[in-house]
N, C-alpha and C positions, 0 to 999 in steps of 0.2 A: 363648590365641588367637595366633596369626599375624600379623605387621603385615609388609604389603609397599611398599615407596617405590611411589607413586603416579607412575608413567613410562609412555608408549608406547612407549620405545625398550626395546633389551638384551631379560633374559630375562623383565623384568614382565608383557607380555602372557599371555606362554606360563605363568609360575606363576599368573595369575587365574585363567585358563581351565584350569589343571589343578585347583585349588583348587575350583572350582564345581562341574566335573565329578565331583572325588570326594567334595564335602560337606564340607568342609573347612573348619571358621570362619578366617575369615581377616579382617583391615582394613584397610583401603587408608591411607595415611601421608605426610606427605611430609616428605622430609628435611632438606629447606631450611629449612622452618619453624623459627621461634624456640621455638614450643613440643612441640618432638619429643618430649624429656623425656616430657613429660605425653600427649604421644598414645598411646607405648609401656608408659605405665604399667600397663595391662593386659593385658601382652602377655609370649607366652615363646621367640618368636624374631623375626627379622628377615629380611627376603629383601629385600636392596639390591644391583643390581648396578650399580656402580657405575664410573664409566669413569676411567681413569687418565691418561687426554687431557682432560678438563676440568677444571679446574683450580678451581673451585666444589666440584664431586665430592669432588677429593681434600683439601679445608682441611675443610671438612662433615664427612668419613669418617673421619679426623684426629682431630676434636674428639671425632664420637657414640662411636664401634667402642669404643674404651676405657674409656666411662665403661660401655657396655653391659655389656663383659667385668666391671668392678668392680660393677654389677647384678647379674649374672648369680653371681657370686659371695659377693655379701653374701645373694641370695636362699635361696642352699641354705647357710648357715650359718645363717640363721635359723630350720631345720628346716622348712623348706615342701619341697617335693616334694624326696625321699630323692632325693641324688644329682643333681647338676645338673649337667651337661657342656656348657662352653664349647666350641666350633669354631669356629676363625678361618682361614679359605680365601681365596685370592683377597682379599683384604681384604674378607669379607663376615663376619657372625658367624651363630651360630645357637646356641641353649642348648637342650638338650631331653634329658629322665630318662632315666639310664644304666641299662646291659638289669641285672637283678637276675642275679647269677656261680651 
């Protein structure tokens, strides 16, 4: 599943609305929350776009993005889905199963 910061601003609108249109499970999140940890817990990416003018944003994006990447890493060492690929852009992340070579 897909978990997107719950915002009206940036590109959240535009990823709902593409997410619905193409069928796409996805869950709405918020990152502020104390319990982000546990919202993302069933989840295999993230779509936060996050502003580097707020300065909440960026102590928030600080703390989660890293511990996601160390997720997202202990994930596919424990043999759950072959191949797990972190991408860190923009300071956003995203994990999702590399194409089989």
């Amino acid at each position: 599943m897909l978990a997107i910061h719950h915002s009206n601003a940036g590109f959240h609108p535009r990823w709902v609305a593409y997410c619905e249109e193409q069928g796409i499970p996805f869950k709405r999140v918020d990152c502020h929350a104390s319990d982000i940890i546990q919202q993302l817990s069933d989840c295999n990416g993230l779509l936060w776009h996050h502003s580097q003018m707020n300065p909440r944003d960026l102590l928030v994006a600080k703390a989660i993005l890293p511990l996601w990447n160390i997720r997202a890493f202990a994930f596919s060492q424990t043999g759950a889905p072959a191949g797990t690929l972190t991408i860190r852009w923009h300071r956003s992340t995203c994990s999702k199963p590399l194409a089989p070579r």
